[in-house]
N, C-alpha and C positions, 0 to 999 in steps of 0.2 A: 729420750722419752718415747713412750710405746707410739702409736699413731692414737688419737682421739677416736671414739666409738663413735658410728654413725649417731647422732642424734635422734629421738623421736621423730618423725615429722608433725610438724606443727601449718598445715595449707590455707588452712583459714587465715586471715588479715586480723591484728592483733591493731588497733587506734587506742593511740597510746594519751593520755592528758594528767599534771600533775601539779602541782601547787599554785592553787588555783587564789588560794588565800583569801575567800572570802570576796572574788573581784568577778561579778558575774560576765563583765564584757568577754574579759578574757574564755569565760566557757561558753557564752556565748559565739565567740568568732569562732572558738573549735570546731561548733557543727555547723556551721555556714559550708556548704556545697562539701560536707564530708561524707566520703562516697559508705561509710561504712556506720555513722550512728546521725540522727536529727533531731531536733527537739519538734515535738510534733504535738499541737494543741494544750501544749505549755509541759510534754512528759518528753523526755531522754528515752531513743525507742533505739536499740542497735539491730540494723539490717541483721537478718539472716544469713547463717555462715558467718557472722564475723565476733568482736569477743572485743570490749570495752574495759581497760586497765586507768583506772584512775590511781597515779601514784602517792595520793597521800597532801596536807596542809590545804584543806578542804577552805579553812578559817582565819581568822585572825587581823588582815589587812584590808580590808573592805568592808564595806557597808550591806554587803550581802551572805555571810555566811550562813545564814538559819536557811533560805533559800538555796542555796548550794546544797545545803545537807541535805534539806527535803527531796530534792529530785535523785541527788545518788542516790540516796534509801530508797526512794519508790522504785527506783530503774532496777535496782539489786532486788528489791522485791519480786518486780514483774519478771523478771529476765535473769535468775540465781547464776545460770547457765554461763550468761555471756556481758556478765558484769561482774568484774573484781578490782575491791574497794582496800588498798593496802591504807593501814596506817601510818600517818607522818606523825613527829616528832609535835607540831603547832593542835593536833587531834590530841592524841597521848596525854599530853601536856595539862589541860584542862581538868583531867581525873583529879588534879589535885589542890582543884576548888570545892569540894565535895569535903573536904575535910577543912583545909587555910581558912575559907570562909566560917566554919565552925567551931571555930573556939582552938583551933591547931594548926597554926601560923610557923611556917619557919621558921629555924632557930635564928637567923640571921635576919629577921624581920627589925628595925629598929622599933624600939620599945613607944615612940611615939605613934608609929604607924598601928601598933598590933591596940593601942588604944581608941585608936580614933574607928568612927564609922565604917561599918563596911563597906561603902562606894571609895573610901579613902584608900582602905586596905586592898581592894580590887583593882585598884589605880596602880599602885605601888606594886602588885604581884605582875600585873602584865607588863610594864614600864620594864622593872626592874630583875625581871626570873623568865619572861619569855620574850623577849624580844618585841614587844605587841602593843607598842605606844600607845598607839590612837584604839586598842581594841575597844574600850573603854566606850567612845565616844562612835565607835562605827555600829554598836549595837545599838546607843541609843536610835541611830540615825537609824537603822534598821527599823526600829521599832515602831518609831514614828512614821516611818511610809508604811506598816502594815497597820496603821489606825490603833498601834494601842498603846497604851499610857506606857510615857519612857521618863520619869523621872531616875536621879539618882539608883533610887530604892529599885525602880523597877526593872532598874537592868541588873543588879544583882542578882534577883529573885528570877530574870529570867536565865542567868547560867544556873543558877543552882535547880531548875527547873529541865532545863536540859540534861544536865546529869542525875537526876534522879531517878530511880528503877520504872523504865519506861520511856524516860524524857530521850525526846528524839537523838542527844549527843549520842545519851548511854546507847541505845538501838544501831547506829550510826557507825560505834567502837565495835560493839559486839557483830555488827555487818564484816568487819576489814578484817585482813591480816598481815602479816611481816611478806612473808617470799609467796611468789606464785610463778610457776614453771610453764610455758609454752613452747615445748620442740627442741632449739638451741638455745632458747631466750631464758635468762633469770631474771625478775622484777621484784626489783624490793625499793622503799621509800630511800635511802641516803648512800649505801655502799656496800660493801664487803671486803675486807682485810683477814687475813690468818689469824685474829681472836674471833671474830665472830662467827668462823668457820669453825671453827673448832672448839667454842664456851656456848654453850646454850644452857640459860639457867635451867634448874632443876634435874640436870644431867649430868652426868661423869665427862672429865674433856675429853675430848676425841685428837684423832690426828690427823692430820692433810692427806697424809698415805692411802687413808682408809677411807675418803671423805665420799660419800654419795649425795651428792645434791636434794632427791628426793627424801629419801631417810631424813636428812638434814630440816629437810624446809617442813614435815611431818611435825618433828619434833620442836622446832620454833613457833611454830602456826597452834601447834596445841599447848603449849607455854603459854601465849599470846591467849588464848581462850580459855583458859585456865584463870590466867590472871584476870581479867574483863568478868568472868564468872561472880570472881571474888569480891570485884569491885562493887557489880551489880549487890551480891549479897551485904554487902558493906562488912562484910568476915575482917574476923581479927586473929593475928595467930595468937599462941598461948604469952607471949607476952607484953601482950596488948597493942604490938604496932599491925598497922593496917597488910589485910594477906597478898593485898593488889602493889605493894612495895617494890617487888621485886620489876614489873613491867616500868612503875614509876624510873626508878633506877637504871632500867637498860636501855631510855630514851633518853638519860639525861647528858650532857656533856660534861668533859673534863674541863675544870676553871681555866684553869691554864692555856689549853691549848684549843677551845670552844668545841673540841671533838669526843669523838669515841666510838676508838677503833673495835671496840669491842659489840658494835651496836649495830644492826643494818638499817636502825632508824636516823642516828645521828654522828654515824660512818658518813666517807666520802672518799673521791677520786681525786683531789687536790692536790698540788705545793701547798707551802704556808701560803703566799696570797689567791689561793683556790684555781691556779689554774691547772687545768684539765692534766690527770696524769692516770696512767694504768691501775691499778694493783700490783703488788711485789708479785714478780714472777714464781713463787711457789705457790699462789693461790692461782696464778692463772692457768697452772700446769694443773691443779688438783679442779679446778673447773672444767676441761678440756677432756679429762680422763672421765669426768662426771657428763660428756654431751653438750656439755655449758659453752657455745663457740661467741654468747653476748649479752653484756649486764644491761639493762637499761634502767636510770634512776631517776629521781628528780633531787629537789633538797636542799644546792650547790647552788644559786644563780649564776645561770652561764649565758649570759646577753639576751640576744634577741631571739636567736633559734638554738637548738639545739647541738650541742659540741658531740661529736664522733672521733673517739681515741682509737686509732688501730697499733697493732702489733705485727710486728714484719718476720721477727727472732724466732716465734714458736712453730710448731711444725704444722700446727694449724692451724687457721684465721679465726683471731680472736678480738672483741673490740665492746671499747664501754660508748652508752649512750648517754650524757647528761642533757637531760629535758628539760628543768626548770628556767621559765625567762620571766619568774613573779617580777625582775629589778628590771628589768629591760627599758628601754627606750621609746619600745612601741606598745599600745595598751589591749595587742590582739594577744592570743599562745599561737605557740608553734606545735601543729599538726605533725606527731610522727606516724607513722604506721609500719608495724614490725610483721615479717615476714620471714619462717627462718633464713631463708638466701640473701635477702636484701631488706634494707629499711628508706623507707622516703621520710622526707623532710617537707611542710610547707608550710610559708609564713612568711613574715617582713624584715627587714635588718635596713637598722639608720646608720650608714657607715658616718665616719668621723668628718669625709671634707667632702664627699660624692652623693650626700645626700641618702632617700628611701628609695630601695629594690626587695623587689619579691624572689622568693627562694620556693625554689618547687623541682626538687632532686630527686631522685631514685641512687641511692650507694651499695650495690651487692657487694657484701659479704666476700665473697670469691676474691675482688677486685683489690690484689695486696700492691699493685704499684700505684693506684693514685697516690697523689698530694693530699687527699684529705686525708684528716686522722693524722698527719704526720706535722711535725714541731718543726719553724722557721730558725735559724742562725739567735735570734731575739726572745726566743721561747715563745712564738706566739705561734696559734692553732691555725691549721688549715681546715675551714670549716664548712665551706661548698662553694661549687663552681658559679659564677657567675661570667654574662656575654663577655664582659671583659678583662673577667681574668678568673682570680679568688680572691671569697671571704676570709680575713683571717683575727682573730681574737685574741686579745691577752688581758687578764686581771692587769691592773697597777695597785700599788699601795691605796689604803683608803679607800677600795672597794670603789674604785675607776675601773673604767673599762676603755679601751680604745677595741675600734671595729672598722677596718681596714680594708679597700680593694688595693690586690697587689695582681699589676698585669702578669698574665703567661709569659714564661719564661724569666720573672724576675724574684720568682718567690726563693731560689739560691738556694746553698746545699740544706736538705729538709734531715731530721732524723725519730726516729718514734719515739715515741715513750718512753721505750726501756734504754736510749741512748744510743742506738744502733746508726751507723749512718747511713745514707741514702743518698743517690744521685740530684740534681736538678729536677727531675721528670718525677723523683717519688721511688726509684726504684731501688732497691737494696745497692749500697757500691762497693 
């Protein structure tokens, strides 16, 4: 492979925050002494020089998502410049109460559901189609700390209010997009795989060969506005299904497999039990050729702080960021800040038998013999230094997590992602 093209530079500090789902503490602790945005007389103000990437699942799990929305929209308002709003998959998702709630229910709605009340059928869609049990009952809760009537009906009427042309969701949809580029750095809400690099609806496929990042993220990002246009307009094509279908469809996942590789909304970096894995090596080489030296995502719950996957085999340092800690342990996020040379990490992690420690790292880029980013004998992550040793992370079945200190010198032969081996120390062997 050629050498990778200098990158843009990107100098300014990129603070990075991502499914936040509706849980205001978690955005709250973000800017508690964050050197680079604050909430400031109850508004999200990002410091000068820096650039605020919110990745996406604004909603859903908390008793606070209308409040969530409101301050990203204002911030994006005041600040176009140095706030970008990707959309997640739990965002997305919603467009398609705008029709369910009106008389056009999924085919696989059972026939009792699609007759009973709308509070019933509103139950049944988030329970049963978005993963979003309690959404149901975190609006109401919502509603009633902001003093206004939350019966049944009146949480209905307040999503369908949201998405209505104007209603803060629809504003909120129409704020975001899929990919956004800073320097080395690609952001998008859930992954990247060789279909979604190369399918972007309303386009011809392309090939990996030929792939420019930019080009690419143009063409996705106007897709993505295109389709929110339509939505807005409540447009039908010529044979009467809704024109906004095709966005619906490219956030949805595959039954089977709850993914889709085809999607950078509800794509991802995983094994089957989610733990943290590269991309297949011909998108990371068509990344690399494109300046692209680091994905950072949300999407994926990956504990407490943030997982770092590096690459040893490619001829230039390459590495995914998965951010999201919605399931974690602790009820704070994890502060990334991207930089094209290096990314810091800070936050909390409840190991398994050693109790809570704070995590407050700097990982440059450069840096291809550490331990971190590299896989244990057990498939578990190396996921930052601590006094005593290393953090290290592994999914278990049923969406367990163990989080682990393992003394210096005992984390044993380590190997990346792509399966390479590596000495004790982290170094290629």
């Amino acid at each position: 492979m050629s050498p990778a093209p200098v990158a843009p530079r990107a100098d300014h500090p990129v603070t990075f925050l991502t499914d936040v789902e509706g849980q205001w503490q978690r955005l709250a602790s973000f800017l508690v002494d964050n050197p680079h945005a604050a909430l400031v007389d109850g508004q999200l103000v990002v410091r000068p020089g820096a650039t605020l990437v919110f990745g996406g699942d604004a909603i859903d799990r908390g008793a606070h998502g209308r409040r969530i929305v409101r301050l990203l929209l204002d911030a994006k308002a005041r600040q176009p410049d140095q706030v970008v709003l990707l959309a997640g998959n739990r965002d997305i998702n919603k467009m398609r109460l705008a029709t369910e709630l009106a008389g056009e229910p999924l085919r696989r709605t059972p026939e009792e559901v699609k007759a009973a009340p709308a509070p019933a059928l509103l139950r049944w869609i988030f329970a049963h189609t978005m993963g979003a049990a309690q959404a149901f009952e975190f609006r109401q809760a919502e509603l009633t700390a902001l003093g206004e009537t939350a019966s049944d009906d009146d949480v209905v009427q307040s999503f369908l209010a949201d998405l209505a042309p104007g209603g803060e969701l629809t504003a909120y949809l129409a704020a975001c997009q899929l990919a956004w580029r800073s320097g080395a750095t690609l952001f998008v809400h859930g992954g990247v795989a060789e279909e979604a690099l190369t399918l972007v609806p309303g386009n011809p496929p392309s090939s990996l060969d030929r792939f420019d990042v930019d080009a690419w993220a143009e063409r996705l990002n106007r897709f993505y506005a295109e389709q929110i246009q339509a939505f807005v307009a409540r447009a039908r094509r010529a044979d009467g299904g809704r024109a906004w279908a095709e966005l619906i469809k490219y956030q949805t996942p595959h039954p089977e497999t709850r993914r889709n590789p085809a999607s950078v909304v509800y794509g991802g970096f995983g094994d089957a039990d989610n733990n943290p894995r590269l991309p297949a090596r011909p998108v990371v080489d068509a990344l690399l050729r494109s300046g692209v030296h680091r994905v950072v995502v949300g999407h994926t719950p990956n504990g407490d702080v943030a997982s770092t996957v590096r690459a040893t085999s490619t001829g230039a340092p390459f590495e995914v960021v998965i951010a999201d800690n919605s399931r974690s342990r602790v009820d704070t996020a994890c502060r990334v800040t991207v930089r094209d040379d290096a990314i810091a990490l800070a936050g909390r992690v409840i190991l398994d038998e050693e109790g809570e420690r704070s995590i407050d790292v700097a990982l440059p880029l450069a840096d291809r013999g550490s331990p971190v980013g590299r896989h244990t004998a057990d498939g578990s992550l190396v996921k930052a230094p601590l006094d005593e040793g290393f953090h290290t992370f592994r999914y278990l079945p049923g969406y367990r997590v163990t989080q682990r200190l393992v003394a210096r010198g005992a984390l044993g032969p380590l190997r990346d992602a792509s399966g390479d081996a590596l000495d004790d120390d982290g170094a290629k062997g």
